[in-house]
N, CA, C and O atoms as a DFTB+ gen file, in Angstrom:
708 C
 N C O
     1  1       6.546      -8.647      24.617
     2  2       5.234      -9.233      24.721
     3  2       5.126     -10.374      23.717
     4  3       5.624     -10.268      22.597
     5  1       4.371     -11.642      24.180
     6  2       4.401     -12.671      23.213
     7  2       3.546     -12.501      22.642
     8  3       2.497     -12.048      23.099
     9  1       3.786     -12.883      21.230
    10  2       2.191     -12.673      20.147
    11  2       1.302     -13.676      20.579
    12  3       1.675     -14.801      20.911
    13  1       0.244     -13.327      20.580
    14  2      -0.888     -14.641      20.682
    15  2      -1.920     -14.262      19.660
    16  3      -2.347     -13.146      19.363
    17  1      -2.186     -15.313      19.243
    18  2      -2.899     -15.572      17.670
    19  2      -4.198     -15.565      18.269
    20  3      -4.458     -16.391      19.144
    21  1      -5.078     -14.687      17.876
    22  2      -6.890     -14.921      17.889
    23  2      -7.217     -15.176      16.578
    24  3      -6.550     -14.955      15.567
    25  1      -8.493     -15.744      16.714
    26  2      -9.245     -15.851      15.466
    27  2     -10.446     -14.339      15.330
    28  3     -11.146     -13.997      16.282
    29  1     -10.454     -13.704      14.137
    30  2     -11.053     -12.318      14.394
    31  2     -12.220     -12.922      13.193
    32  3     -12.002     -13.989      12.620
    33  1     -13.462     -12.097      12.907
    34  2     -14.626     -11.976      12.211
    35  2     -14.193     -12.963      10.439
    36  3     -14.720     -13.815       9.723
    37  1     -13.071     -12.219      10.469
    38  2     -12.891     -12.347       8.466
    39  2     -11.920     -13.799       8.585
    40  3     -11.312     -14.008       7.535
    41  1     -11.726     -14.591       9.418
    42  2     -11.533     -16.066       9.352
    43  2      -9.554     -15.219       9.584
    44  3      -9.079     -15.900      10.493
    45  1      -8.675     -14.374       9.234
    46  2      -7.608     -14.327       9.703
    47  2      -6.964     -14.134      10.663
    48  3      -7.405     -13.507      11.626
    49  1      -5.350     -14.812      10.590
    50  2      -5.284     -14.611      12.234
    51  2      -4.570     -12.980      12.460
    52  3      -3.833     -12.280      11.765
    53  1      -5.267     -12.805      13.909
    54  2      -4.476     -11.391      14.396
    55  2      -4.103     -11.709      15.403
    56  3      -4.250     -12.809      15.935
    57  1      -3.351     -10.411      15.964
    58  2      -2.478     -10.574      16.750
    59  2      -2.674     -10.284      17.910
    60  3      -3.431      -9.328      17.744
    61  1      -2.549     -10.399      19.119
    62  2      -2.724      -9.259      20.218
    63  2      -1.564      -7.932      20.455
    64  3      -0.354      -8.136      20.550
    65  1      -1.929      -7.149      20.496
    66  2      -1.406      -5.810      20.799
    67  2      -1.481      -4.938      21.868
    68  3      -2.525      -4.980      22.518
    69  1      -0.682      -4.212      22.181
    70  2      -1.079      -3.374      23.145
    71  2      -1.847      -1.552      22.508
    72  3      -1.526      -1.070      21.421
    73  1      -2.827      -0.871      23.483
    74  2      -3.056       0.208      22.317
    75  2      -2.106       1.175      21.566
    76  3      -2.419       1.819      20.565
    77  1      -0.655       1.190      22.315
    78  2       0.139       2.065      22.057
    79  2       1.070       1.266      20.476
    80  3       1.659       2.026      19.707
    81  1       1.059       0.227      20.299
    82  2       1.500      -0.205      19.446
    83  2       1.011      -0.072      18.167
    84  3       1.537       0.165      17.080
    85  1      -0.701      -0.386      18.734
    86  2      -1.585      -0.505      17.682
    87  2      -1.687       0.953      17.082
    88  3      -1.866       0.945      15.865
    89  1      -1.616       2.163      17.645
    90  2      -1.109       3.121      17.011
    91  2      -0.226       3.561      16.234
    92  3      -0.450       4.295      15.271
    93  1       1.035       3.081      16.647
    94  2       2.369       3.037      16.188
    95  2       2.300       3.396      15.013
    96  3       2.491       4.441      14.390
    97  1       1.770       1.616      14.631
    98  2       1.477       0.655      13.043
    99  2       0.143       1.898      12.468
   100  3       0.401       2.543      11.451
   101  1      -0.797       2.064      12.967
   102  2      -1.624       2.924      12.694
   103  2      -1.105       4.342      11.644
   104  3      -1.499       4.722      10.541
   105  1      -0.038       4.869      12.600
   106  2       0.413       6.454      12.056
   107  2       1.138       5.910      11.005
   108  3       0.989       6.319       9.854
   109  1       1.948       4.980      11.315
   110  2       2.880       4.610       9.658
   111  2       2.356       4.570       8.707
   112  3       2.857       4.986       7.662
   113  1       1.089       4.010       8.801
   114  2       0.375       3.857       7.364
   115  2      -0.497       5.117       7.121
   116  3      -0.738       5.335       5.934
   117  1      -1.050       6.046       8.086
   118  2      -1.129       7.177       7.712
   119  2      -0.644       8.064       6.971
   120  3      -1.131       8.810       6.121
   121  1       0.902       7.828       7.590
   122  2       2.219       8.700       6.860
   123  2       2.331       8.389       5.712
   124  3       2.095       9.252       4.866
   125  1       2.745       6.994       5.279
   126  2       2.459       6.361       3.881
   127  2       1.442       7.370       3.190
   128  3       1.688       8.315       2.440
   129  1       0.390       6.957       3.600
   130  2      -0.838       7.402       2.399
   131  2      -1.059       8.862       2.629
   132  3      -2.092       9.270       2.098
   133  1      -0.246       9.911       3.390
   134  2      -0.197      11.008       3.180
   135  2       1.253      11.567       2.441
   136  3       1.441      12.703       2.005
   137  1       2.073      10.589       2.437
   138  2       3.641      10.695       1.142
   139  2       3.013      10.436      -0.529
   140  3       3.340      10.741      -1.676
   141  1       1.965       9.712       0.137
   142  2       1.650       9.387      -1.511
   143  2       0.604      10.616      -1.993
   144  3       0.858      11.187      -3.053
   145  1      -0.657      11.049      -1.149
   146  2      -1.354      11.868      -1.504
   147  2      -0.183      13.371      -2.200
   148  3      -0.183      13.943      -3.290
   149  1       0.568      13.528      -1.106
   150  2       1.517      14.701      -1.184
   151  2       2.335      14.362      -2.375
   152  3       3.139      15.102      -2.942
   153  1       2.142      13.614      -2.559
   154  2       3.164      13.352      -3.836
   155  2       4.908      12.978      -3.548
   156  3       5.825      13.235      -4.328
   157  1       5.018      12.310      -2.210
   158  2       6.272      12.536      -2.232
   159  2       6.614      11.490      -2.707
   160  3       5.960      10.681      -2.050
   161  1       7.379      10.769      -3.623
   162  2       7.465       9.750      -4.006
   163  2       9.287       9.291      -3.441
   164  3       9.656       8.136      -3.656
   165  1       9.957       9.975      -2.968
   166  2      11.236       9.601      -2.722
   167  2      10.918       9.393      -1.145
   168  3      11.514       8.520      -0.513
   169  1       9.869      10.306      -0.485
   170  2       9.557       9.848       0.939
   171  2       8.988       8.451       0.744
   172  3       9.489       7.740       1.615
   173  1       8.229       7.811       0.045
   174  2       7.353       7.167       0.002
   175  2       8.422       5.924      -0.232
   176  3       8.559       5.000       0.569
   177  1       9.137       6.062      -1.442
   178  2      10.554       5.144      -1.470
   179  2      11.329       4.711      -0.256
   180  3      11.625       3.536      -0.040
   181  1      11.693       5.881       0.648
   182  2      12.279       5.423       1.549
   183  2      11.521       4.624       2.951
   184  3      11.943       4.424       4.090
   185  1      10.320       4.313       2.325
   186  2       9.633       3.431       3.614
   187  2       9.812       1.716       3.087
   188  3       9.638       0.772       3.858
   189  1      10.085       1.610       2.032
   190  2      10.638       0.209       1.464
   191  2      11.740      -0.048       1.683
   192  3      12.653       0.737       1.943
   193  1      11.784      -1.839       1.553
   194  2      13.004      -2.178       2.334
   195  2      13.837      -2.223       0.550
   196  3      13.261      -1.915      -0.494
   197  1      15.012      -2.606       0.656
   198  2      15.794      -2.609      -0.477
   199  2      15.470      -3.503      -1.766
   200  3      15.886      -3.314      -2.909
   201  1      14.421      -4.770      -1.192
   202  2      14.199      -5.782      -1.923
   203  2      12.704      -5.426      -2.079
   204  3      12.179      -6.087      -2.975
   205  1      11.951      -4.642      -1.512
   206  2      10.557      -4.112      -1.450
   207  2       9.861      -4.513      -2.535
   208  3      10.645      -4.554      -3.484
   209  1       8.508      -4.905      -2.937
   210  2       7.602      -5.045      -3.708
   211  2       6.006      -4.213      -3.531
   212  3       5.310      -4.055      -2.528
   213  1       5.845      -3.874      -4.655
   214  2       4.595      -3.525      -4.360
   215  2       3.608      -4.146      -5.309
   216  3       3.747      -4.105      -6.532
   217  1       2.862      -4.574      -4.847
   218  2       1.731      -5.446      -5.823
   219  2       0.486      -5.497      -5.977
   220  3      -0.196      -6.105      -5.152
   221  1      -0.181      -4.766      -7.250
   222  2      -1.704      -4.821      -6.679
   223  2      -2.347      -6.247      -8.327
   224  3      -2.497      -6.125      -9.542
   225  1      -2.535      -7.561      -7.182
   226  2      -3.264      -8.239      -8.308
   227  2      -4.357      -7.999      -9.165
   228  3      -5.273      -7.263      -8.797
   229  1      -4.358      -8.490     -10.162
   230  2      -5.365      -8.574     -11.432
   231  2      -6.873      -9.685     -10.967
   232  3      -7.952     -10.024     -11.453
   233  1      -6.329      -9.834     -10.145
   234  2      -7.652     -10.992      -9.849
   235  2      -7.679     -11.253      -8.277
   236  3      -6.715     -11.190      -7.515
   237  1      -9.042     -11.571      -7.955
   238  2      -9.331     -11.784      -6.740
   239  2      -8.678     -13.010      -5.857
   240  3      -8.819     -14.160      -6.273
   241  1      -8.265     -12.863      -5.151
   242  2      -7.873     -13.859      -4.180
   243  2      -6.408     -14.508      -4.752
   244  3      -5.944     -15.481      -4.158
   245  1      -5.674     -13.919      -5.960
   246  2      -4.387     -13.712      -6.419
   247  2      -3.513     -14.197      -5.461
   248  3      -3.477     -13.565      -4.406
   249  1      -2.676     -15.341      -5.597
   250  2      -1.491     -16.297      -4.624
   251  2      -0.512     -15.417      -5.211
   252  3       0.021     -14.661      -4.399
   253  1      -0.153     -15.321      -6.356
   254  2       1.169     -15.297      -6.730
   255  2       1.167     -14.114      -7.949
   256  3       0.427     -14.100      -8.932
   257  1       2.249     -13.095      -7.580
   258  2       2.306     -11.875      -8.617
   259  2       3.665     -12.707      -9.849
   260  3       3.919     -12.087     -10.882
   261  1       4.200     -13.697      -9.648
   262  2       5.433     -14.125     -10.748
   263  2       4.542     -14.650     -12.191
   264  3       4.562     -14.268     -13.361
   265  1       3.816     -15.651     -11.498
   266  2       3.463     -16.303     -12.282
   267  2       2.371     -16.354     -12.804
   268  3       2.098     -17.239     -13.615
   269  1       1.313     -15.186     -12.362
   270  2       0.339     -14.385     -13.456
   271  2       0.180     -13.244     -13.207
   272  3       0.681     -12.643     -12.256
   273  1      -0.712     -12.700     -14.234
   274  2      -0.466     -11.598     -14.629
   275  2      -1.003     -10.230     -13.489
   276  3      -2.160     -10.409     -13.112
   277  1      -0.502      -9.260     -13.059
   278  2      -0.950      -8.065     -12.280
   279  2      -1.603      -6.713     -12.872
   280  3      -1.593      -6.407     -14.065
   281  1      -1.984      -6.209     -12.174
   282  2      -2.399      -4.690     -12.386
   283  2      -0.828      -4.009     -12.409
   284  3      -0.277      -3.384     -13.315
   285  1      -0.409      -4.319     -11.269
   286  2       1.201      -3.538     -11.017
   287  2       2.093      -4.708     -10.091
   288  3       1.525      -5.289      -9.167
   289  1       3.231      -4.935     -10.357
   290  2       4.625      -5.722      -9.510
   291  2       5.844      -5.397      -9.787
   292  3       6.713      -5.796     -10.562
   293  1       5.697      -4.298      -8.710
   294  2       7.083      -3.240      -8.939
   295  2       8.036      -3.465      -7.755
   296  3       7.708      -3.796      -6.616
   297  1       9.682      -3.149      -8.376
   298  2      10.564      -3.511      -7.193
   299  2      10.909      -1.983      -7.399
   300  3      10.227      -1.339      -8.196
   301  1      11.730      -1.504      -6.853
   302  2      12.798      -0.414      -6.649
   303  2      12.957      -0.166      -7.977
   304  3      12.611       0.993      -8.210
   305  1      13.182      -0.515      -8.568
   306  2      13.814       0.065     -10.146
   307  2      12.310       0.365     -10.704
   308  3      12.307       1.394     -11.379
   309  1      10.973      -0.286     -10.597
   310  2      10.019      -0.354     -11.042
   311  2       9.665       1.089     -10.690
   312  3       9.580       1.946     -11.570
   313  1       9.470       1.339      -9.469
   314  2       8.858       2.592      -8.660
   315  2       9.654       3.584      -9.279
   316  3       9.117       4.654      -9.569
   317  1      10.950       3.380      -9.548
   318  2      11.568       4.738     -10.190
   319  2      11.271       4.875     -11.131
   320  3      10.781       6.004     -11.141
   321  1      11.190       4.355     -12.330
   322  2      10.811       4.646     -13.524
   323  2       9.445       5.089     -13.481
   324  3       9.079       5.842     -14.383
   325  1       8.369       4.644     -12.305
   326  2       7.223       5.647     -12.767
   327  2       7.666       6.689     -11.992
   328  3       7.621       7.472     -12.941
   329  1       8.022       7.322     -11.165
   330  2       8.210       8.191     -10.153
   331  2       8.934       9.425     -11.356
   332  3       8.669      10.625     -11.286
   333  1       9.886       8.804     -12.432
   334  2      10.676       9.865     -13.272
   335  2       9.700      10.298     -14.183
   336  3       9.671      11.441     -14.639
   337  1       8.669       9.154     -14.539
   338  2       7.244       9.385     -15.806
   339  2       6.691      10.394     -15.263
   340  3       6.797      11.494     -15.805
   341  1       5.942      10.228     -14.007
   342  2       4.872      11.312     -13.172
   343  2       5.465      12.463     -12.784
   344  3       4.681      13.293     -12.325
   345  1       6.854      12.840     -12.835
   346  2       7.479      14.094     -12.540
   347  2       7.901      14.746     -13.736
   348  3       8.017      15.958     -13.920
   349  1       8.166      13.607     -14.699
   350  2       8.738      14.898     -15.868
   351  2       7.798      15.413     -16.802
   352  3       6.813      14.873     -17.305
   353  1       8.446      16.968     -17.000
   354  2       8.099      17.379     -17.439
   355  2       6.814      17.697     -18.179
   356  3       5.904      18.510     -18.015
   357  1       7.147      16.549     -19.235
   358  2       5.998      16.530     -20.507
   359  2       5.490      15.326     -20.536
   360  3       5.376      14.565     -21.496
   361  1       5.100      15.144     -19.120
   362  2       3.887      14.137     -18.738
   363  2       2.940      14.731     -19.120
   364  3       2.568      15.608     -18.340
   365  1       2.169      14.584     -20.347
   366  2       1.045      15.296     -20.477
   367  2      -0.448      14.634     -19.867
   368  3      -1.535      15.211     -19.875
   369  1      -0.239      13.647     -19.491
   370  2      -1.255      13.477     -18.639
   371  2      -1.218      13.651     -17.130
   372  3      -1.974      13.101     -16.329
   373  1      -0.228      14.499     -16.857
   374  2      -0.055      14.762     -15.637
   375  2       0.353      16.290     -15.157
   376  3       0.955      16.836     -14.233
   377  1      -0.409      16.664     -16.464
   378  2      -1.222      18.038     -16.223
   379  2      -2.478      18.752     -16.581
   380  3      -3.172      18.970     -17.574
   381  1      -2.448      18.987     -15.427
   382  2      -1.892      19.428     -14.011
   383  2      -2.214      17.981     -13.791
   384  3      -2.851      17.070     -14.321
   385  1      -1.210      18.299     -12.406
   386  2      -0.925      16.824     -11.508
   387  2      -2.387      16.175     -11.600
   388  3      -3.320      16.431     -12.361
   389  1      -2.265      15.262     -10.576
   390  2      -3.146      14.388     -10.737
   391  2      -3.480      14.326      -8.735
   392  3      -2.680      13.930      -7.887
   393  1      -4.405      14.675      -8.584
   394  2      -4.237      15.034      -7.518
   395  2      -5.542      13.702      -6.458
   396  3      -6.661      13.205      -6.590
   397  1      -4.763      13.700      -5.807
   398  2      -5.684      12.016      -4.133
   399  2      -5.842      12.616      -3.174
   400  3      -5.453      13.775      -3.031
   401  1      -6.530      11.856      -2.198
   402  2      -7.100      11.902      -1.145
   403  2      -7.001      10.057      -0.676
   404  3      -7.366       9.160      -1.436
   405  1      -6.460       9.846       0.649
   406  2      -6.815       8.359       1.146
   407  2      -7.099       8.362       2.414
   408  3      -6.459       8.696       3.411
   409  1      -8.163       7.939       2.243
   410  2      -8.391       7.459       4.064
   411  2      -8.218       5.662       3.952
   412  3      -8.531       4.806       3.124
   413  1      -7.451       5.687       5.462
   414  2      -6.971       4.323       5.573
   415  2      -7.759       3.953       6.887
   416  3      -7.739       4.935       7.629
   417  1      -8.348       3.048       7.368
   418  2      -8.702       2.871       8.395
   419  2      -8.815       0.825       8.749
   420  3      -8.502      -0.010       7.900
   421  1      -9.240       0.544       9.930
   422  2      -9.739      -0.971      10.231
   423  2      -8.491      -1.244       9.898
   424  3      -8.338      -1.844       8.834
   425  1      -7.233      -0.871      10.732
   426  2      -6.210      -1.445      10.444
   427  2      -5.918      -2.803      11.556
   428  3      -6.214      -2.827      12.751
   429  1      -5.257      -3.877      10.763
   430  2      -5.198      -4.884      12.261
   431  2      -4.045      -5.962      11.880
   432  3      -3.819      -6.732      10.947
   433  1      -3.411      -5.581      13.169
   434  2      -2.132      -6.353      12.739
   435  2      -2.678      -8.120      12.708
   436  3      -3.293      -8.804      13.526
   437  1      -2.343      -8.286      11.910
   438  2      -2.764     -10.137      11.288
   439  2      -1.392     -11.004      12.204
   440  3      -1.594     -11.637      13.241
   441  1      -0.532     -10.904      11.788
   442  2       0.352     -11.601      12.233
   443  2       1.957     -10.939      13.189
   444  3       1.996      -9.846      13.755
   445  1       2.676     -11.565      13.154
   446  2       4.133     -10.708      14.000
   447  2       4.172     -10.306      15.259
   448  3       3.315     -10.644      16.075
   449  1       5.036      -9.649      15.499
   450  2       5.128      -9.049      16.612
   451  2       6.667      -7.892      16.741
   452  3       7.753      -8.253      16.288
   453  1       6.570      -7.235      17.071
   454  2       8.211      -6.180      17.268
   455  2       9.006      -6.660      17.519
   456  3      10.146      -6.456      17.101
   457  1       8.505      -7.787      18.607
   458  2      10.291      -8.478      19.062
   459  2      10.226      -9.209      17.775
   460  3      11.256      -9.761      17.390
   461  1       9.455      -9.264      17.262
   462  2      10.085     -10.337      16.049
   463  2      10.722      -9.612      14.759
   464  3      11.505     -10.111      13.951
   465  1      10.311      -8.606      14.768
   466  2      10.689      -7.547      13.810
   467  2      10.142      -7.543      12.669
   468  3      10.353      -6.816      11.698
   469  1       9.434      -8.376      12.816
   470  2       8.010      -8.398      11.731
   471  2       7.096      -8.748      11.492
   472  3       6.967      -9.954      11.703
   473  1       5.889      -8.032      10.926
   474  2       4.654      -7.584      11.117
   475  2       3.608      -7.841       9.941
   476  3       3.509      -6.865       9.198
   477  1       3.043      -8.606       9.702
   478  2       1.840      -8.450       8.775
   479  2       1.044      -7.423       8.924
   480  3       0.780      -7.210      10.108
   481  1       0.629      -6.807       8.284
   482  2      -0.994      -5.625       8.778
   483  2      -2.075      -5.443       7.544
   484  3      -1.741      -5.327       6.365
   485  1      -3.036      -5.442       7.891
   486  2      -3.630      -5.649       6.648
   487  2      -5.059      -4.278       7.393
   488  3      -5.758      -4.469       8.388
   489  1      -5.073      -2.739       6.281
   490  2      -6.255      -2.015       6.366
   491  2      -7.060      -2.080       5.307
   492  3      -6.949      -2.799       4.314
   493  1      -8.119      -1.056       5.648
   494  2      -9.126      -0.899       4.396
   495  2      -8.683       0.306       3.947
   496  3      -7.854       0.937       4.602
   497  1      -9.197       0.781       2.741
   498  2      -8.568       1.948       1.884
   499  2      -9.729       2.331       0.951
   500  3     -10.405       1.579       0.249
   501  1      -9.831       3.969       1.130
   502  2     -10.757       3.960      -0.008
   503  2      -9.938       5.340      -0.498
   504  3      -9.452       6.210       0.225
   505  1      -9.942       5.265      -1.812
   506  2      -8.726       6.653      -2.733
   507  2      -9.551       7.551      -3.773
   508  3     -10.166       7.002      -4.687
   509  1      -9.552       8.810      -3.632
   510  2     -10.172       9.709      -4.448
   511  2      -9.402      10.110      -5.353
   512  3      -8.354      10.598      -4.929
   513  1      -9.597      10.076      -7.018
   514  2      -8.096      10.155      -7.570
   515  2      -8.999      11.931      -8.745
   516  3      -9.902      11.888      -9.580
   517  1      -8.372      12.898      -8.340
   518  2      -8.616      13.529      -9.459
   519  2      -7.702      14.085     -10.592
   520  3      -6.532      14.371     -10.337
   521  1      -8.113      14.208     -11.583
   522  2      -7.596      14.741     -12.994
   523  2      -7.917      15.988     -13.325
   524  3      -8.731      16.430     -12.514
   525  1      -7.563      16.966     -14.387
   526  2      -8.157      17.583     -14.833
   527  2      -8.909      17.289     -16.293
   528  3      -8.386      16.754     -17.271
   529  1     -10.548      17.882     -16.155
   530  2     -11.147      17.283     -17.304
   531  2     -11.412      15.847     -17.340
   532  3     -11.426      15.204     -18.390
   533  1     -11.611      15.377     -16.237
   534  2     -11.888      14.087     -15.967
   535  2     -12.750      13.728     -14.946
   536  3     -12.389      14.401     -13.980
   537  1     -13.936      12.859     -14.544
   538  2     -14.227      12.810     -13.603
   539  2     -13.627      12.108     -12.237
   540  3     -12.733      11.262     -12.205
   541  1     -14.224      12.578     -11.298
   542  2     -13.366      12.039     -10.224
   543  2     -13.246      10.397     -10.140
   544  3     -14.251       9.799     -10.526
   545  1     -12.386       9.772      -9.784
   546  2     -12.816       8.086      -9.804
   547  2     -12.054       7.620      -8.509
   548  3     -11.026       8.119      -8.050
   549  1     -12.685       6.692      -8.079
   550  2     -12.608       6.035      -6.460
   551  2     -12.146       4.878      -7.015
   552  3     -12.519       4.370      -8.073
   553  1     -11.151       4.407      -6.100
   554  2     -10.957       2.860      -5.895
   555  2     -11.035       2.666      -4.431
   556  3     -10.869       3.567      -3.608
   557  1     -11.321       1.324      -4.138
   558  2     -11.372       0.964      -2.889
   559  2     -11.011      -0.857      -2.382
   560  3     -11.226      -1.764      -3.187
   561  1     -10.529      -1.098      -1.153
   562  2     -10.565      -2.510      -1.357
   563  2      -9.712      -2.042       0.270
   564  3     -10.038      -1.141       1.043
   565  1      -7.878      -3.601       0.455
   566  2      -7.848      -3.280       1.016
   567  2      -6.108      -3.466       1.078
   568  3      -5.430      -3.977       0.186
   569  1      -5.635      -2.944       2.288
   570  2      -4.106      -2.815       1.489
   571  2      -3.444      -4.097       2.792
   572  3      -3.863      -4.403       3.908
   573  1      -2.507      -4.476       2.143
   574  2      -1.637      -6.040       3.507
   575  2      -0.145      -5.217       3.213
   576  3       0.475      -5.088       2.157
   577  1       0.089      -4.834       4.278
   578  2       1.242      -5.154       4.499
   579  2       2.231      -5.649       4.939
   580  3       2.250      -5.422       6.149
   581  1       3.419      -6.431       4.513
   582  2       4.044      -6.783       4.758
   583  2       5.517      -6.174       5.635
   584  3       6.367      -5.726       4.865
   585  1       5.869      -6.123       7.087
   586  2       6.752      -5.407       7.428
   587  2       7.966      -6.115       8.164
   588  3       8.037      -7.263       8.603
   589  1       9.110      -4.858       8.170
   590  2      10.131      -5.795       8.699
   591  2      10.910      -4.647       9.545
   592  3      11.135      -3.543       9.050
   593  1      11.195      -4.904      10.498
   594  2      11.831      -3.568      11.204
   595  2      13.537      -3.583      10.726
   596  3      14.097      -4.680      10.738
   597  1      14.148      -2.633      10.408
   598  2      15.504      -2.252       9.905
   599  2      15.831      -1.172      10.705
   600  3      14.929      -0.363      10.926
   601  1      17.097      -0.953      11.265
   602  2      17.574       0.063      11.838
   603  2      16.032       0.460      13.240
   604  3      15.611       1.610      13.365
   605  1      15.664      -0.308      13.788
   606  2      14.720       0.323      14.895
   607  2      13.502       1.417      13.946
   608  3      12.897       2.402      14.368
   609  1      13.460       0.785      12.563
   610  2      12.256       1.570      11.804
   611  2      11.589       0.376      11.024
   612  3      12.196      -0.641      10.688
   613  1      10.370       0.612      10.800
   614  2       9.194      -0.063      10.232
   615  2       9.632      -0.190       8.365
   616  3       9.704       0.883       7.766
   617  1       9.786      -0.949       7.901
   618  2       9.960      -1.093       6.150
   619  2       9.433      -2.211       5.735
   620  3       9.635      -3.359       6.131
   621  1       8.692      -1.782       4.851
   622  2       7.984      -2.492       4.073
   623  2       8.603      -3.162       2.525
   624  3       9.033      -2.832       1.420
   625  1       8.348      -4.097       3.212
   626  2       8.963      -5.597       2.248
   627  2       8.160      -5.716       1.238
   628  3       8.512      -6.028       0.101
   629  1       6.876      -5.438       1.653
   630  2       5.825      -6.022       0.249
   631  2       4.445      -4.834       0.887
   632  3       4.126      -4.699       2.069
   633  1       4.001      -4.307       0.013
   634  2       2.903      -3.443      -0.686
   635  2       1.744      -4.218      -1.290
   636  3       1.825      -4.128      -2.515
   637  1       0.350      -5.185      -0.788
   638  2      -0.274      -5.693      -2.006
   639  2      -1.300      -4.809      -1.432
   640  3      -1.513      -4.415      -0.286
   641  1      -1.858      -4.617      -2.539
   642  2      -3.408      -3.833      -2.690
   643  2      -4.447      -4.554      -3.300
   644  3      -4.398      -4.800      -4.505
   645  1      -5.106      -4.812      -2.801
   646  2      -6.480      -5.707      -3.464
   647  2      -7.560      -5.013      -3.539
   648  3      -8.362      -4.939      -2.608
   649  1      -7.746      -4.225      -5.044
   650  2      -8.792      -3.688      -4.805
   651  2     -10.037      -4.122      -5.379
   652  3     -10.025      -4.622      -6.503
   653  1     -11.252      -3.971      -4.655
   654  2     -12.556      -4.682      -4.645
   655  2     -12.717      -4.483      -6.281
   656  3     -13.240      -5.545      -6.619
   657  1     -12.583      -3.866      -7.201
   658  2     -13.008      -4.374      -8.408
   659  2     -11.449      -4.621      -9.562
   660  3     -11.259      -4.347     -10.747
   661  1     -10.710      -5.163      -8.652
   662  2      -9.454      -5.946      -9.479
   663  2      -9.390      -6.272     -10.818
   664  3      -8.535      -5.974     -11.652
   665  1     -10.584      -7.038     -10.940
   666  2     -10.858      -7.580     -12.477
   667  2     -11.658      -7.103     -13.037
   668  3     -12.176      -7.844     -13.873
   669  1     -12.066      -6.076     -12.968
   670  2     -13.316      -4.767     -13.901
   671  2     -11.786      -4.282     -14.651
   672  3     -10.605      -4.577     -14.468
   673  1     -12.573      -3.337     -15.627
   674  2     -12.000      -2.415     -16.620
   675  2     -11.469      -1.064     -15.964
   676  3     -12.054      -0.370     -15.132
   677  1     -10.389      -0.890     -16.460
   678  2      -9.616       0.358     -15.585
   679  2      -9.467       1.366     -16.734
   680  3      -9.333       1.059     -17.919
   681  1      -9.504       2.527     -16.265
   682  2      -8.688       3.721     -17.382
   683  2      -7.823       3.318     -17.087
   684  3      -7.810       2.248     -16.477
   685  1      -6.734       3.977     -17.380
   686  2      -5.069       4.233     -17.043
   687  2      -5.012       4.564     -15.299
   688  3      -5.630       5.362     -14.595
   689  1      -4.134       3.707     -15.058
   690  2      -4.044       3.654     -13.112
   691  2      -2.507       4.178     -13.116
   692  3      -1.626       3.320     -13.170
   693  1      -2.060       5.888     -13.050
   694  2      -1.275       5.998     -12.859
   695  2      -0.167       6.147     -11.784
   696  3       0.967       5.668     -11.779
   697  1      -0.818       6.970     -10.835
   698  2      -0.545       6.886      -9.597
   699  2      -0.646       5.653      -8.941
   700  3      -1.320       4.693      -9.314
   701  1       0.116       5.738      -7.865
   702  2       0.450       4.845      -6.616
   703  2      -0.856       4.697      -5.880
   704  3      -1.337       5.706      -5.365
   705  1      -1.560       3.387      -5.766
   706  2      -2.442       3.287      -5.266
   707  2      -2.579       2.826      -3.832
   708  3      -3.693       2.738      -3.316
């Protein structure tokens, strides 16, 4: 099917789809944000491509994670080193775990297409993060992803998260947002 570019409400372009596709892309990112709630972090690894990024900017409307500064701009080596922090042991702030909830929804593929083997998608996200002895705290905004099909599977090249209060004051953002 050829992509054809509409113009949608929020001025970006999307794509046309068929509904079975638009599902597809739908459950992946479900799965995602239920690897992360679950804590799986090596499932969650293996949905990135080898060169993968994940990026959530420090500021609104953020071009570029090199050349200023982020909340998080992690490659593969990045994600492991927190993935070994949040599992070991005498993480003492990560006990007890630290436990989420995400609903992902208004997902819409922006750009690509399958035959092309890759896919922009950009949803909304809102994340319930609890602690113990802490109150509960929400982030929300919205997540783009960047995709590329490998082996007849969906991998994600780039992770950005933009969340609606980017440039407010954060506790400690440990988990994968």
């Amino acid at each position: 099917m050829k992509a054809i570019k509409l113009q949608d409400a929020g001025s970006a372009l999307a794509t046309q789809t068929t509904p079975e596709f638009q599902h597809e892309i739908e459950q992946y990112l479900y799965r995602e944000a239920a690897l992360l709630d679950d804590r799986d972090w090596e499932g969650w690894e293996a949905l990135f491509t080898d060169d993968g990024t994940y990026w959530v900017p420090l500021t609104h409307g953020q071009l570029d994670p090199l050349n200023h500064a982020s909340l998080f701009y992690e490659d593969g080596m990045m994600r492991e080193v927190r993935r070994r922090r949040l599992e070991h042991v005498h993480a003492w702030s990560q006990l007890p775990v630290t436990r989420t909830a995400r609903v992902v929804g208004n997902v819409m593929i922006l750009s690509g297409a399958k035959s092309l083997g890759q896919l922009r998608v950009r949803s909304t996200f809102q994340l319930t993060e609890w602690r113990a002895r802490r109150d509960l705290r929400q982030q929300a905004g919205h997540y783009t992803h960047s995709l590329i099909l490998v082996d007849n599977q969906w991998r994600i090249q780039q992770k950005r998260v933009d969340l609606i209060n980017c440039d407010g004051i954060h506790n400690a953002l440990e988990v994968c947002i």
